[in-house]
Structures are given as structure tokens and as C-alpha cells.
DSSP file (Angstrom, degrees, kcal/mol; ACC not computed):
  #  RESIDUE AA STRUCTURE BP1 BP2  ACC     N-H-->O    O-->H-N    N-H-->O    O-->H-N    TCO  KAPPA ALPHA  PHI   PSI    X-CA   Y-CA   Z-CA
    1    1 A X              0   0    0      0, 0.0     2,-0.4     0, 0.0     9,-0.2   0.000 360.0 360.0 360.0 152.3   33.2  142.6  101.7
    2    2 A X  E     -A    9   0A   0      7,-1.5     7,-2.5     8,-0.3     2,-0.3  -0.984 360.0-129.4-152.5 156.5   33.3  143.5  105.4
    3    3 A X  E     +A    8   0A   0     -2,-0.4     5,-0.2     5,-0.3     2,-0.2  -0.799  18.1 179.7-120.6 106.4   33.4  146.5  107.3
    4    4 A X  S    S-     0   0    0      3,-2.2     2,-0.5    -2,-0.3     3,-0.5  -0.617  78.0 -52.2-112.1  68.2   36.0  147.2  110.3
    5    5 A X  S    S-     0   0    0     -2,-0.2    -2,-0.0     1,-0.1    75,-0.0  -0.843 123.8 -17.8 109.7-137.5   35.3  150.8  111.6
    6    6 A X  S    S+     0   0    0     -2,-0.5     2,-0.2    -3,-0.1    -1,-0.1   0.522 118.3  82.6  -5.0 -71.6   35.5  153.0  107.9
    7    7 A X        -     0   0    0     -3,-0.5    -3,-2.2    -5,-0.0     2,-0.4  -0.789  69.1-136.9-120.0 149.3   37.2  150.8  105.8
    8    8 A X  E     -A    3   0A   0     -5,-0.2     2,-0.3    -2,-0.2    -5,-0.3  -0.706  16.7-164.2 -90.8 127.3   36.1  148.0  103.8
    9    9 A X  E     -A    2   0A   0     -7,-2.5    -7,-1.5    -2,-0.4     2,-0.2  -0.585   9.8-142.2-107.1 159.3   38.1  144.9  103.7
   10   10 A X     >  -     0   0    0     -2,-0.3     4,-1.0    -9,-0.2    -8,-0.3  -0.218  44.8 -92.3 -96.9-159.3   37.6  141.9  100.9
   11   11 A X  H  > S+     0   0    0     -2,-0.2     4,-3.9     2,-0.1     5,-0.3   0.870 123.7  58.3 -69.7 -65.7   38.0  138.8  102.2
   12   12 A X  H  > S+     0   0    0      1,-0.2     4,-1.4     2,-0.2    -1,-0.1   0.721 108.2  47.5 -44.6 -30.1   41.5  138.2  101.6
   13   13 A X  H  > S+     0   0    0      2,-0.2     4,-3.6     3,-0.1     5,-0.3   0.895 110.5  55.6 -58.8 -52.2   42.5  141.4  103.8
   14   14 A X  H  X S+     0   0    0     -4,-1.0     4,-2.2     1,-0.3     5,-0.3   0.860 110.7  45.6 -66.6 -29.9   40.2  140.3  106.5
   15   15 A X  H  X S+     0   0    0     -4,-3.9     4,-4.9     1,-0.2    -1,-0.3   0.923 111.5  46.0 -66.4 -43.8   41.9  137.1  106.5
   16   16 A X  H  X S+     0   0    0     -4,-1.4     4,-1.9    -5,-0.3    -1,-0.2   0.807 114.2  49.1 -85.5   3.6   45.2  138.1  106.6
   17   17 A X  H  < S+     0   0    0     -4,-3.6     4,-0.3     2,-0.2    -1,-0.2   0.904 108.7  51.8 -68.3 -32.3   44.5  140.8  109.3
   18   18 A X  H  X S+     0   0    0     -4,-2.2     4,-1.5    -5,-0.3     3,-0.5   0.857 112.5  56.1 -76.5 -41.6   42.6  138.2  111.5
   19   19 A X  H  X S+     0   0    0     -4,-4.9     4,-1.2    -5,-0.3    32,-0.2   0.832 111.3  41.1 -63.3 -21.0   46.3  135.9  110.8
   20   20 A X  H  X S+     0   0    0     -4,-1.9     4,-0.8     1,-0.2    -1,-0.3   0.641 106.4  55.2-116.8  22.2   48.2  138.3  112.0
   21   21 A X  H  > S+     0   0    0     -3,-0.5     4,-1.6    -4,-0.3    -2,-0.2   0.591 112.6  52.0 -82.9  -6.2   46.2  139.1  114.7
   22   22 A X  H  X S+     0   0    0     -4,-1.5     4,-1.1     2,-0.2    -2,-0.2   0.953 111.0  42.8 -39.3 -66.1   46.5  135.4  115.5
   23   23 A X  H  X S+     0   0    0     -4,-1.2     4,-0.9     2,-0.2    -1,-0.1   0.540 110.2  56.3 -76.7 -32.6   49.9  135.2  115.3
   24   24 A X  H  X S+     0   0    0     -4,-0.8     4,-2.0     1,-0.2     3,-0.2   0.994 118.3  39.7 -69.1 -50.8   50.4  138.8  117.4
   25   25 A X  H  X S+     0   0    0     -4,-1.6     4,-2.1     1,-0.2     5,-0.4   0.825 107.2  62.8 -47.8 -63.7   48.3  137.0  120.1
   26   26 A X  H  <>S+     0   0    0     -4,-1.1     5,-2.4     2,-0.3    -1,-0.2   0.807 115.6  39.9  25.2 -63.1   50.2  133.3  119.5
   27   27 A X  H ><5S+     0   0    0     -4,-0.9     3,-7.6     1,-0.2     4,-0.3   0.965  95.7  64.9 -79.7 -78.6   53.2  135.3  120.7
   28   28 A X  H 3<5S+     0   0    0     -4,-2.0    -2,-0.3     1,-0.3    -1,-0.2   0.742 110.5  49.4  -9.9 -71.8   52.3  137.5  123.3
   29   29 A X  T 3<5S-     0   0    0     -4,-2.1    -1,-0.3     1,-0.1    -2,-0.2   0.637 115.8-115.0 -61.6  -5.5   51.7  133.9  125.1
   30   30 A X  T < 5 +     0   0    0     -3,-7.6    -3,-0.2    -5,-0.4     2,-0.2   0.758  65.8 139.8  79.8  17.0   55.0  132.6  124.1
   31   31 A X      < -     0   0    0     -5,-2.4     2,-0.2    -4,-0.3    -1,-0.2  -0.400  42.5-147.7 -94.7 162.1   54.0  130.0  121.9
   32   32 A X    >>  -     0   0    0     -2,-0.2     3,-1.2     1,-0.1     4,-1.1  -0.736  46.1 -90.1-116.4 177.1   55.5  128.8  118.5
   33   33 A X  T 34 S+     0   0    0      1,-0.3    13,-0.1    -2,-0.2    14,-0.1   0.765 129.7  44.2 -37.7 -48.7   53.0  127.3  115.7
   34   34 A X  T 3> S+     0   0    0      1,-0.2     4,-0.9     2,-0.2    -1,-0.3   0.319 114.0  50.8 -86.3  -6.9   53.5  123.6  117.0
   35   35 A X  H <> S+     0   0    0     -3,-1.2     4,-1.4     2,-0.2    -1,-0.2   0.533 111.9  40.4-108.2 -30.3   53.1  124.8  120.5
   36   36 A X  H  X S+     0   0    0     -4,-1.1     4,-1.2     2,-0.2    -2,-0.2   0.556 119.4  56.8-115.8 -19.0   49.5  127.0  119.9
   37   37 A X  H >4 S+     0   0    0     -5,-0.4     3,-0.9     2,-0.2     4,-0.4   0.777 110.2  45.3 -62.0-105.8   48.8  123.1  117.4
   38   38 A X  H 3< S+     0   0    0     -4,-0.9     3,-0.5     1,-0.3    -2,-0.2   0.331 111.9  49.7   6.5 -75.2   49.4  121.2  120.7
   39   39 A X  H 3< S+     0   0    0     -4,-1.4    -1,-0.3     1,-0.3    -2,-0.2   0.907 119.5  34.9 -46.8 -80.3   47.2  123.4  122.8
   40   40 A X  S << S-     0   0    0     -4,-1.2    -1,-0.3    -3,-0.9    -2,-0.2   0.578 109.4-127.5 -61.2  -6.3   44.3  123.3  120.6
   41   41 A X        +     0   0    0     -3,-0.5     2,-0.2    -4,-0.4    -2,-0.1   0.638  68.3 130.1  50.3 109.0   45.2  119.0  119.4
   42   42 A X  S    S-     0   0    0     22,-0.0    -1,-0.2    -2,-0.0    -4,-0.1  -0.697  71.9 -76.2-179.3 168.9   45.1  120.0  116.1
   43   43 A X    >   -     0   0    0     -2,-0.2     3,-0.8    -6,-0.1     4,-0.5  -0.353  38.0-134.4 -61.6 135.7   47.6  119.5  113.0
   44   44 A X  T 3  S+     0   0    0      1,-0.2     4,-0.1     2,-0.2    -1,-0.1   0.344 102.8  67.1 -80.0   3.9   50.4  121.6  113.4
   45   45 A X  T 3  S+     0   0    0      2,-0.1    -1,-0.2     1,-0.1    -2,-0.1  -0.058  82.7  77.6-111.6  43.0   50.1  122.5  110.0
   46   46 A X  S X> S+     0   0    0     -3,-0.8     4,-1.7   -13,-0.1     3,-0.7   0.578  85.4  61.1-107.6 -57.0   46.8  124.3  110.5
   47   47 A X  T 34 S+     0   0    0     -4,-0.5     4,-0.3     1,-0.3     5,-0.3   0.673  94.0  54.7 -89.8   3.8   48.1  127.3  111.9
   48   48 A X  T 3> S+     0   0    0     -4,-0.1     4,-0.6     3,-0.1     6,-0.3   0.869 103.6  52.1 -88.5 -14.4   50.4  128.8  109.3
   49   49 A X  H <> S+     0   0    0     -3,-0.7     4,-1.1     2,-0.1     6,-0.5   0.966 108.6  54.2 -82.4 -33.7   48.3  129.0  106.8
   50   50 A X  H >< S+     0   0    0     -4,-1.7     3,-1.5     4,-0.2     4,-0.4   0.615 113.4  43.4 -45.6-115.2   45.8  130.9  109.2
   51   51 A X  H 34 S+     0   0    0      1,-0.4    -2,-0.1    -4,-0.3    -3,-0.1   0.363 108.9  55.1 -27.2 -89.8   48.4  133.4  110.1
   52   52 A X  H 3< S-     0   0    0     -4,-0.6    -1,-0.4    -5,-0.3    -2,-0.2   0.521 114.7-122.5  12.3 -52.2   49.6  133.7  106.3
   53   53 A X  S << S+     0   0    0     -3,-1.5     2,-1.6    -4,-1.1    -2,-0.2  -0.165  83.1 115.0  48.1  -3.5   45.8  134.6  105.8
   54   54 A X        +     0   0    0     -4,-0.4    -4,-0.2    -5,-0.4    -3,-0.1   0.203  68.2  56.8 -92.2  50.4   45.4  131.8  103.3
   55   55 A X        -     0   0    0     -2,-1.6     2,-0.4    -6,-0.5    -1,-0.2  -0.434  67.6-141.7-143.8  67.5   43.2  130.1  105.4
   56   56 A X        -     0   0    0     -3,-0.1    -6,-0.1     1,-0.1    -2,-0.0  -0.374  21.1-124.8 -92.5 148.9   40.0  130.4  107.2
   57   57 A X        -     0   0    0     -2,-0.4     2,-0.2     4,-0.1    -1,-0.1   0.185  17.8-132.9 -49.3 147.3   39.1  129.2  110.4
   58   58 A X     >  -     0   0    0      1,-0.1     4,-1.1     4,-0.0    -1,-0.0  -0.733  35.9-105.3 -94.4 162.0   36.1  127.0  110.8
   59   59 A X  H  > S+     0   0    0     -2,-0.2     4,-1.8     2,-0.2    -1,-0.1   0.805 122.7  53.5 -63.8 -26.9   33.9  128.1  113.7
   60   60 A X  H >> S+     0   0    0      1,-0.2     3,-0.9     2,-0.2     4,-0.9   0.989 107.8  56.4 -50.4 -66.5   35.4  124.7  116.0
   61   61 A X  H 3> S+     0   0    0      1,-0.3     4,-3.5     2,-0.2    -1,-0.2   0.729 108.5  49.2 -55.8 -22.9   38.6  126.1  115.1
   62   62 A X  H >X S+     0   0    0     -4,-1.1     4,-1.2     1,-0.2     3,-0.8   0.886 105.5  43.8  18.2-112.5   37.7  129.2  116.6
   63   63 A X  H <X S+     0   0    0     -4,-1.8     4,-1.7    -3,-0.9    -1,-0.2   0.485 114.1  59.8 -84.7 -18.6   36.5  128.9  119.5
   64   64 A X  H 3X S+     0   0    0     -4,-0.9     4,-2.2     2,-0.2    -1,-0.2   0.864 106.9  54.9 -49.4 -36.2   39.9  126.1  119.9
   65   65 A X  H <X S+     0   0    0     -4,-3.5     4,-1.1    -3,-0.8    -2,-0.2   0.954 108.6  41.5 -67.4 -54.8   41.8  129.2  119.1
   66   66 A X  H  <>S+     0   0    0     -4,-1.2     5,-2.2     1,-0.2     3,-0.3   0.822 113.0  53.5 -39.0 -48.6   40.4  131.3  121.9
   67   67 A X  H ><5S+     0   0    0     -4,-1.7     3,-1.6     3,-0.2    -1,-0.2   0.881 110.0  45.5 -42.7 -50.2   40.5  128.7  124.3
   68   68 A X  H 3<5S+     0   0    0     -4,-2.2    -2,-0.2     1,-0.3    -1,-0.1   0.794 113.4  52.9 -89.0   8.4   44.4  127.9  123.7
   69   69 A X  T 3<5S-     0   0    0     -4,-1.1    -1,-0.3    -3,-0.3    -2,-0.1  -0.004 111.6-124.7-117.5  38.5   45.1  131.7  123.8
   70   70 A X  T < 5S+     0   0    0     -3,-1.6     2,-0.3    -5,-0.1    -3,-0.2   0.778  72.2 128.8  21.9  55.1   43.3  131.8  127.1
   71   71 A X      < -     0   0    0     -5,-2.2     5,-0.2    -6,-0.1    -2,-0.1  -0.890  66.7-100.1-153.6 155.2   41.2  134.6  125.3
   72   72 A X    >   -     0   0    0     -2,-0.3     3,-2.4     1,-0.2     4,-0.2  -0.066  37.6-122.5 -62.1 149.9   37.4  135.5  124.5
   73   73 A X  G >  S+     0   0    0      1,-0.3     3,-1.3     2,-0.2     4,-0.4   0.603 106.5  68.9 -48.4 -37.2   36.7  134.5  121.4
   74   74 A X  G >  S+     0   0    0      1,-0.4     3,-1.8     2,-0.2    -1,-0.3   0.810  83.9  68.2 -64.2 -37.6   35.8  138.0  120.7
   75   75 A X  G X  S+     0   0    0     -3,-2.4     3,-0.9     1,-0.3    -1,-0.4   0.519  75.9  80.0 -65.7 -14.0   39.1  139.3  120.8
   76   76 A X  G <  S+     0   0    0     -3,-1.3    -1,-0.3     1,-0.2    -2,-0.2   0.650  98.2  52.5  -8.7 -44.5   40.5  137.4  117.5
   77   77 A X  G <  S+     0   0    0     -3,-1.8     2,-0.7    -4,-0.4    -1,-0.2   0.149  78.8 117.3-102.3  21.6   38.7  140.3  115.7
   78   78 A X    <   +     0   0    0     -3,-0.9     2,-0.3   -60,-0.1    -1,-0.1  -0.018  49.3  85.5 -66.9  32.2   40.3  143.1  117.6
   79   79 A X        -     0   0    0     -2,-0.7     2,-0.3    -3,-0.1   -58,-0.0  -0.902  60.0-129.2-144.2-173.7   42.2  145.0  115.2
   80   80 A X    >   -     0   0    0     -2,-0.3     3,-1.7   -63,-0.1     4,-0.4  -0.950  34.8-116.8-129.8 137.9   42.2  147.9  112.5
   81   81 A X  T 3  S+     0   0    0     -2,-0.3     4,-0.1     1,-0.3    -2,-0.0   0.335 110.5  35.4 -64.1  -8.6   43.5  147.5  109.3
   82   82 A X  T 3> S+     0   0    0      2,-0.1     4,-0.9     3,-0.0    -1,-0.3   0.549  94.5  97.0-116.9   1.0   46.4  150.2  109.8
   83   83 A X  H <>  +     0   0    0     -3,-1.7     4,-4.5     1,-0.2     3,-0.4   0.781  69.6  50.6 -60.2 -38.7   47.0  149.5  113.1
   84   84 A X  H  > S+     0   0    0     -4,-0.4     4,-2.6     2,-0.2     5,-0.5   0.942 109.2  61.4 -57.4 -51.0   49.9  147.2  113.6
   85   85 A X  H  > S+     0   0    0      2,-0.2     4,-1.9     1,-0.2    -1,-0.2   0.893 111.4  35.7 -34.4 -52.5   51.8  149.6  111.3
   86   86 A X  H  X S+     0   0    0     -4,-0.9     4,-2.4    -3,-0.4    -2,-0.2   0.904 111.7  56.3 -88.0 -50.7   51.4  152.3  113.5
   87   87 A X  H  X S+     0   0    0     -4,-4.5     4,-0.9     1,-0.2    -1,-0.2   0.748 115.2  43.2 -34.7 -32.3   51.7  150.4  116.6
   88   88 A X  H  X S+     0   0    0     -4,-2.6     4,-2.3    -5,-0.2    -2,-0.2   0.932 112.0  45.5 -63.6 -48.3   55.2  149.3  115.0
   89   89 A X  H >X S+     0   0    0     -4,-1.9     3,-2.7    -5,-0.5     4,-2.2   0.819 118.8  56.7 -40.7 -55.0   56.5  153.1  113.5
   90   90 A X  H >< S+     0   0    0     -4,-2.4     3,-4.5     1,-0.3     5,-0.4   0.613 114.6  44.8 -42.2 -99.1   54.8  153.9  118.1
   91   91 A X  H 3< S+     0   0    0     -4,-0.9    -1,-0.3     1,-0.3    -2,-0.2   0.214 102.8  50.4  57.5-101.8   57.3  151.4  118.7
   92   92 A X  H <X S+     0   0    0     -3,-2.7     4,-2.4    -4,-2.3    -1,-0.3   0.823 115.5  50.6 -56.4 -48.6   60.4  152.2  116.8
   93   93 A X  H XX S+     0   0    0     -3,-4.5     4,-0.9    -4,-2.2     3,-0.6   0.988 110.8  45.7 -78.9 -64.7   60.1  156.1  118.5
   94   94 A X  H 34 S+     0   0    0     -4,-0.3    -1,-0.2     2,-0.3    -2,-0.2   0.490 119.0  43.5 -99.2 -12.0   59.7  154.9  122.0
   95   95 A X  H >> S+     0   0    0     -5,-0.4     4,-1.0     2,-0.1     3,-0.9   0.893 120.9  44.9 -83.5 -52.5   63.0  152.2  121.3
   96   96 A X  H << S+     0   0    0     -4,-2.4    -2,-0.3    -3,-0.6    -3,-0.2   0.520 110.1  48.7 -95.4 -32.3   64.5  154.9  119.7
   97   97 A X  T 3< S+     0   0    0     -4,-0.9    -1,-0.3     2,-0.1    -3,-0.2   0.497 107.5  64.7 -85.9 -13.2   63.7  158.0  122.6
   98   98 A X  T <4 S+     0   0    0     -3,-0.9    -2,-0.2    -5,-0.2    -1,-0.1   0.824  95.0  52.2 -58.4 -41.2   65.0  155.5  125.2
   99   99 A X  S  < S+     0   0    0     -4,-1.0    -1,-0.2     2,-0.1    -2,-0.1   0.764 103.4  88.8 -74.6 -21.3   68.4  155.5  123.9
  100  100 A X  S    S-     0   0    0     -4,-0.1     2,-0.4     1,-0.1    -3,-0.1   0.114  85.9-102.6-100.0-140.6   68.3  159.0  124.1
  101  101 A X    >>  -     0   0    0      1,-0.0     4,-2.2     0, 0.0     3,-0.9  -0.854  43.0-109.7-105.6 137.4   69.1  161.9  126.9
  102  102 A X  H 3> S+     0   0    0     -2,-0.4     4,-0.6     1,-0.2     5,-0.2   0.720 117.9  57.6 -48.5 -21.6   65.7  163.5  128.7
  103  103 A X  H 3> S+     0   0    0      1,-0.2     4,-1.6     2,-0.2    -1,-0.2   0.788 107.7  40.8 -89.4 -22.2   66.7  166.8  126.4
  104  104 A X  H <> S+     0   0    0     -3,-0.9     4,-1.6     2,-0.2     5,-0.4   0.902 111.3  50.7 -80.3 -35.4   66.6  165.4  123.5
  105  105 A X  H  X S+     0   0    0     -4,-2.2     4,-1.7     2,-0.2    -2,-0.2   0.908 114.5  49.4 -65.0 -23.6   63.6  163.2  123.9
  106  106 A X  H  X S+     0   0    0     -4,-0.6     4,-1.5    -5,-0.3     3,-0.5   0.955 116.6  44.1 -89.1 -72.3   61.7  166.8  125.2
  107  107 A X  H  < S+     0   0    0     -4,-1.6     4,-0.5     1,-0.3    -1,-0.2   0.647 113.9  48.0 -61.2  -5.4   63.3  168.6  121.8
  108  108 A X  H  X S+     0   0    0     -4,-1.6     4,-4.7     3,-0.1     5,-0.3   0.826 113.6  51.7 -89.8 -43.3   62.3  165.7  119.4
  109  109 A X  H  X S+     0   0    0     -4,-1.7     4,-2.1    -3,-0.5    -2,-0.2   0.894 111.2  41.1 -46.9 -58.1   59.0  165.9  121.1
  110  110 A X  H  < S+     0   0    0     -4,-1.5    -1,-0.3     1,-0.3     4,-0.3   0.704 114.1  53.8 -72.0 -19.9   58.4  169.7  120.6
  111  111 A X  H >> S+     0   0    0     -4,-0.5     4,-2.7    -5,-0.4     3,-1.3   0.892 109.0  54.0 -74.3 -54.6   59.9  169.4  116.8
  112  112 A X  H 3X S+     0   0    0     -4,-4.7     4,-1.3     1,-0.3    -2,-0.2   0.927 113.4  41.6 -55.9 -35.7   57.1  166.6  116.6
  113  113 A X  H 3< S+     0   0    0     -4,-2.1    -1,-0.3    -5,-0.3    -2,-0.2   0.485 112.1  48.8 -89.6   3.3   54.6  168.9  117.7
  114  114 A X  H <4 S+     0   0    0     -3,-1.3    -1,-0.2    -4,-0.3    -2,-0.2   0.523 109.2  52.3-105.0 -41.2   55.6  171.8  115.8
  115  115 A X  H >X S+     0   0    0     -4,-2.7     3,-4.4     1,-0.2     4,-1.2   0.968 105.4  64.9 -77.5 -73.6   55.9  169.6  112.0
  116  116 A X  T 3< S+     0   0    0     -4,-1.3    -1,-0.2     1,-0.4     4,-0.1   0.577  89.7  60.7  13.3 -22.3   52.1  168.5  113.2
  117  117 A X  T 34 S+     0   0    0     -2,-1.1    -1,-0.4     2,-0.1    -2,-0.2   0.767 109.1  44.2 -89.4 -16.4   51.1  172.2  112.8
  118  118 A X  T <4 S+     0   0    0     -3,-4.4    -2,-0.3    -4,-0.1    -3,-0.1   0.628 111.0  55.8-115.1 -37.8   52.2  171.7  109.0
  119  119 A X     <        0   0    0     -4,-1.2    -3,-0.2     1,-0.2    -2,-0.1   0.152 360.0 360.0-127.9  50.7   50.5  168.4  108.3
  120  120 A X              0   0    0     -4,-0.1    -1,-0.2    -3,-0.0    -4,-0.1   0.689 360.0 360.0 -79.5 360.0   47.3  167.5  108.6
């Protein structure tokens, strides 16, 4: 088991959290599977099963992976097991308050902050 902030992950979480922070990164650069293979010269059929989680990297692959996502190594283990969730739902409301008129986004707001009084 291993410990990210709180909560205790098993293996199998940590893996697939570390795949899809892989994958988020992967993208962010613009690369597809065979593209982020290339970079690192490695079998292109390395990196789904990392991303998937059903894989983990060996330390070479690593430190390839940081290198072809022009980032420090450390950052591969940047995330929190509920974040990407929440990052989406942030998301979804801020695509979703764009579409809308500066009075509505100000009354969804105060309605947000008003239900907030009710559920913690």
C-alpha cells in the first residue's frame, strides 16, 4: 500500500493513477501512444498498458518517460486520487458558465454559494 496525502492507495490504484497521469501529460504535449513510443525508442506497445495501469514502469522507463515529456521526473507522481474528477466536474462549470450571460453566471454563482451553506 502507499500513501498519497490521506488516502491509501493498493498498488493497482497507484498504477492506474500514475497511467493516467501519463497519459494527461502524453497529451498536454500533443503526442499520441506511438508518438510518446518514438520519443522515448521504445515499443509502441509499452505505453498502453502503462496508461491502462496494468503495467508498471521500470525505473529506465521512467526516467525515458520524463525525458520525452520534457518533464522532471518528479512530476509523473503529481496527482490526488480524486483529483482529475474534480478537475473534470471544474471544467464542465467553467464550459458551461461561458456559454452563459455575465447575470446568470453571477446568480449560478451566488446559488452555489448559498447550497454550500447546507452541505458540508
Amino acid at each position: 500500500m502507499e500513501v498519497v496525502g490521506k488516502a491509501t492507495l493498493s498498488k493497482a490504484t497507484l498504477q492506474k493513477h500514475l497511467g493516467e497521469r501519463i497519459k494527461e501529460l502524453r497529451k498536454k504535449k500533443g503526442l499520441t501512444q506511438e508518438g510518446l513510443a518514438e520519443e522515448m525508442n521504445v515499443h509502441p506497445s509499452l505505453i498502453g498498458p502503462i496508461e491502462s495501469g496494468h503495467k508498471f514502469p521500470r525505473a529506465l522507463t521512467f526516467a525515458k518517460l520524463a525525458q520525452a515529456l520534457n518533464v522532471p521526473l518528479y512530476q509523473l507522481w503529481m496527482f490526488e486520487p480524486d483529483v482529475p474528477v474534480k478537475q473534470k466536474t471544474i471544467q464542465e462549470l467553467l464550459d458551461f458558465l461561458k456559454t452563459r450571460p455575465e447575470k446568470d453566471a453571477a446568480f449560478l454563482l451566488s446559488v452555489g454559494h448559498e447550497a454550500s451553506k447546507h452541505y458540508h
